[in-house]
C-alpha positions, -999 to 999 in steps of 0.1 A, spaced: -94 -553 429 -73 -528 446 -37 -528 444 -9 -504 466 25 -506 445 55 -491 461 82 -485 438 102 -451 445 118 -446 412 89 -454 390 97 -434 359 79 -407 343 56 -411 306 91 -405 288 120 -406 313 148 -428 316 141 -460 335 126 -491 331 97 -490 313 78 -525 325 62 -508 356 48 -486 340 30 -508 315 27 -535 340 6 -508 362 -16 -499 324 -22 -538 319 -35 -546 355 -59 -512 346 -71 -527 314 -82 -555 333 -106 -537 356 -80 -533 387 -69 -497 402 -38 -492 413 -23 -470 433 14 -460 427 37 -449 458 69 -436 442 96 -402 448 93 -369 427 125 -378 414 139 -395 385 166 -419 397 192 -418 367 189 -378 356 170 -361 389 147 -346 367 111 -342 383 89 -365 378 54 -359 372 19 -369 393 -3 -389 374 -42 -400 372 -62 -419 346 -86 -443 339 -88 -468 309 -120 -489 294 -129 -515 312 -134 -491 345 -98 -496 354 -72 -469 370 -42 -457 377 -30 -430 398 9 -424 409 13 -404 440 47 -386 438 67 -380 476 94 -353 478 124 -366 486 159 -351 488 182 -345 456 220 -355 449 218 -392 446 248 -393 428 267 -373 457 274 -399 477 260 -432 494 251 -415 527 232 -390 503 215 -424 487 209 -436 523 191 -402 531 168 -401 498 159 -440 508 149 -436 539 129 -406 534 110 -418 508 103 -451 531 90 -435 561 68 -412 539 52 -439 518 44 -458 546 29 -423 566 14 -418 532 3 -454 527 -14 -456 557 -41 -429 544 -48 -446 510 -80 -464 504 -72 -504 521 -61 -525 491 -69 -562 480 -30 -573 477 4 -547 482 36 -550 458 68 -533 462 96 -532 441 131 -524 453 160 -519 453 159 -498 475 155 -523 502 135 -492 526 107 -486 501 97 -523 500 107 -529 538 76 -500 543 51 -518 518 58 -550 537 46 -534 572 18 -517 553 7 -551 541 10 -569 573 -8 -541 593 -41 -545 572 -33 -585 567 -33 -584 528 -13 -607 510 23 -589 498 45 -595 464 78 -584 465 97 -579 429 134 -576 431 152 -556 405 189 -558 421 202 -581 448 211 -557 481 228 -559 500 252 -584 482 262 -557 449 268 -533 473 296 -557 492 309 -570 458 317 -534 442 331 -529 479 306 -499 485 301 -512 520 317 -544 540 302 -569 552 297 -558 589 278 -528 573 257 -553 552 245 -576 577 215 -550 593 204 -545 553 207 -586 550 183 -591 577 161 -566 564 163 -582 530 158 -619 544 127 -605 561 110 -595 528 127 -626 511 109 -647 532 78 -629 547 63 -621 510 38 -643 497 53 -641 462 86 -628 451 91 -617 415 128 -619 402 134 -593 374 163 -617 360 171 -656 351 200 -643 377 183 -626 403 163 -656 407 188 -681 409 202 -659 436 173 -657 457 169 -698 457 201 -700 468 192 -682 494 166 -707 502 133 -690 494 112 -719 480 110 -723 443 72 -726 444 71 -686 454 93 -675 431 83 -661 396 105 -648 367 88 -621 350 117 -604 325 118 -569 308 91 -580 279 94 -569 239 64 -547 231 63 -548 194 44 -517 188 72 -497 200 96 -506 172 68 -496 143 82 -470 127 73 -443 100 91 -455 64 122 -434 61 125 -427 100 166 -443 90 176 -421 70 156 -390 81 176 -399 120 209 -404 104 205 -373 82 194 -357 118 225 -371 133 247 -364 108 259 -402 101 259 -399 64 276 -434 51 290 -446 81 287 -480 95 277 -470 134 276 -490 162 257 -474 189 253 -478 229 215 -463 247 220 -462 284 238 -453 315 269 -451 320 282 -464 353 311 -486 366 288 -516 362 283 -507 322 325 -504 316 314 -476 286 349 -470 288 355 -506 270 335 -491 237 361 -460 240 394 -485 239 376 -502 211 376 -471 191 413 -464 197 420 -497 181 394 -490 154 411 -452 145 422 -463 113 387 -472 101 371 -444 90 343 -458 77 330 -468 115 319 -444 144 305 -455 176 276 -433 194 268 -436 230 234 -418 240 233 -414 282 243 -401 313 261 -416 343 285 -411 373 316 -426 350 305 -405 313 330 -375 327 356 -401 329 345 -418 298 345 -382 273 378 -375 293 397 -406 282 385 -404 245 401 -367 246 436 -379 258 434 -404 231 430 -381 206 394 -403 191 373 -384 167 355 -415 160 338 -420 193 306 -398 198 288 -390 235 251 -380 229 228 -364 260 198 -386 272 170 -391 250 132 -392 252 123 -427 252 98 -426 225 128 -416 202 150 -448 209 135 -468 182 145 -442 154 177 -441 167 184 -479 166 167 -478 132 192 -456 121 222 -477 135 238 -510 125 249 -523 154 239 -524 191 269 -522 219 268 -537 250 296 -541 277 293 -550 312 324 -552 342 333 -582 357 313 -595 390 305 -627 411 271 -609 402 275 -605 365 246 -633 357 218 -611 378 219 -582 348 195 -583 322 193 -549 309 167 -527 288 188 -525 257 191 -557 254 157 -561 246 158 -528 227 182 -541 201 173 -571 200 137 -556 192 151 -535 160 168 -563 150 205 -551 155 235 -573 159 245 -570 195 282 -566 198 290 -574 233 319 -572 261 301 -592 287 298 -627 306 265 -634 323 229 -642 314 230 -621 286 256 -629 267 249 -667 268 217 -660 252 234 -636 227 253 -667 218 226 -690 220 198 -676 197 227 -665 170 221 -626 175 257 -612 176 295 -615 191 303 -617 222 339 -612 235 351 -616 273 346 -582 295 367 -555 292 382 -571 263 382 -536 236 407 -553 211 382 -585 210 351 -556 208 371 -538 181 376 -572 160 335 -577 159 326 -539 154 351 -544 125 335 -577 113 298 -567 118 311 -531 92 326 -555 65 296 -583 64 266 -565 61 242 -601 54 260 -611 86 247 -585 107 213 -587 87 211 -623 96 223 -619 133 200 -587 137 169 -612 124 173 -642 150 174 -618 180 140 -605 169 124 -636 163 140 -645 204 123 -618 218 91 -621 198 92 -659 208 101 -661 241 97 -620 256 66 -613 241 51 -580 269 19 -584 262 20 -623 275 48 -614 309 20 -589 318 -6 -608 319 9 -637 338 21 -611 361 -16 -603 369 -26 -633 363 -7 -638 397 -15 -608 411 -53 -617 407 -44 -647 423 -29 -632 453 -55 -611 461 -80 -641 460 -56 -658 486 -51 -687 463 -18 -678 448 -5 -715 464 -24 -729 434 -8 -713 409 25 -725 395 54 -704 392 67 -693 355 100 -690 337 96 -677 301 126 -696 292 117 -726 300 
């Protein structure tokens, strides 16, 4: 089987970004399939370039991921966004066009453009299409006020077309998909196919703790620690207020490893206050979260406060629930219902740092606490996140699709 996936950020071996694609794109490989990857040559949360790719795997499967120039300054402003979008859409369908003819076409978005040119590829050689939505557009744009609702409505109808025109759509999120039902796309077309827990990635070296806090210079310090970006939608500066109100302890210091539009503004605030207790750390490879978290106590999580909130289900969440850290959270949503549900750490109300402080605080003092609460997330994502199984129910469906009896197959949720 053939397969066209159009995802424009598809991130590098090592980059930031989600890393399911990429082992999604690996899996359907391993089982015979080639795939062709349509992304940008651009990574979407640092800029850095990102890398062309070809290989083939036992089994006589392959992979190759076509990269697109597109231009640079995401982060400049939304008619910059708009620009890099809609570049990268016409030339992947130009570029599309010229590819061998596939058995079945996926796209990813957001962006809606990318996905919107996959869909016309697929209905132009009549192959069956899967759309997987990773962010609900236009609808967080009109919530954070980035556009109103006159501007939305062409990107709505572009949206409802995909919605509703794809043979299968994949939700990324217990949110997302409760979302798209409500928009009426029937529930035997839509799958749930989460961010997965590889285990092998967590398997580290004995001593990789203490040799990354020695690296880090963490000494004997109970640290609580953040891995991701830094945006309005991640409120870091939440973890900043929680170390004012934690200045006294000096026994605690809170990392944050990242990049993001709002880290200026973040490192700026914990200057006025004075903090010497709160840490900001460039990006990291990806291979190296693991030791990091190893080396930590605690994981950190906050998110701001949105009609939306309960479509985010974010990488670290996974992550530290994977090396068995407490999660200390500032969040409602999705998440922090199943923080509280599987017994895996605190969870306070967003934007609450004096409620965050108070658990960082606890989680320093009770160590068989934290040990216990670090435990039952892992045995969560082992039980009910497992990669190995979301991948191959993903092309399991996939398969299906391309067969053209994808209507037989019933629709999953792993936590059900």
């Amino acid at each position: 089987m053939r397969i066209l996936y159009v995802h424009q950020f598809f991130a590098g071996p090592d980059a930031p970004g989600p890393a399911q694609p990429r082992a999604l794109v690996r899996r359907l490989a391993e089982r015979g399939h080639a795939v062709d990857v349509v992304a940008c040559d651009l990574n979407a949360y640092n800029e850095q370039a990102e890398p062309a790719e070809a290989y083939e795997v036992p089994g006589g499967g392959s992979v190759r991921v076509h990269r697109l120039p597109v231009p640079r300054g995401l982060r400049a402003s939304l008619a910059n966004r708009l620009k890099t979008y809609g570049r990268f859409a016409w030339a992947a369908y130009r570029f599309g066009k010229r590819l061998p003819k596939p058995d079945a076409v996926m796209a990813s978005i957001q962006p809606l453009f990318g996905g919107f040119a996959a869909y016309r590829l697929a209905r132009r050689w009549q192959r069956p299409f899967l759309l997987e939505i990773r962010d609900l557009w236009p609808d967080a744009l009109v919530v954070k006020k980035a556009i109103a609702q006159w501007q939305a409505a062409p990107l709505e109808a572009l949206a409802r077309a995909m919605y509703f025109g794809a043979d299968r759509v994949v939700c990324l999120t217990p949110g997302l998909k409760q979302e798209i039902l409500r928009k009426g796309v029937p529930a035997v077309r839509v799958d749930l196919f989460p961010n997965g827990f590889e285990e092998s990635f967590f398997r580290l070296e004995p001593g990789t703790r203490e040799k990354m806090r020695a690296e880090l210079g963490w000494g004997a310090a109970f640290v609580a620690v953040y891995t991701g970006t830094h945006t309005e939608v991640t409120a870091v500066e939440t973890i900043v207020r929680a170390a004012e109100t934690l200045k006294a302890r000096r026994d605690i210091r809170l990392d944050l490893f990242g990049t993001g539009q709002t880290k200026p503004k973040a490192i700026a605030l914990a200057r006025e206050l004075g903090l010497d207790n709160v840490h900001f750390h460039d990006p990291v490879p990806k291979s190296k979260v693991p030791a990091i978290l190893a080396a930590a106590d605690a994981g950190l999580m906050t998110l701001f406060r949105s009609p939306l909130i309960h479509i985010y289900f974010e990488n670290k969440f996974i992550d530290y629930m994977g090396s068995r850290l407490p999660i200390l959270a500032a969040m409602e949503g999705v998440q922090a219902d199943l923080i509280r549900r599987c017994g895996a750490g605190q969870v306070v109300p967003a934007f609450d740092h004096e409620g965050l402080a108070r658990a960082i605080a606890d989680a320093a003092d009770h160590p068989e606490k934290r040990r216990e609460m670090g435990e039952a997330g892992q045995r969560f994502v082992a039980a009910q996140l497992a990669q190995r199984t979301i991948l191959d129910r993903y092309a399991e469906t996939l398969e299906a699709l391309a067969r053209g009896e994808v209507d037989g197959l019933p629709t999953w949720n792993p936590f059900l």
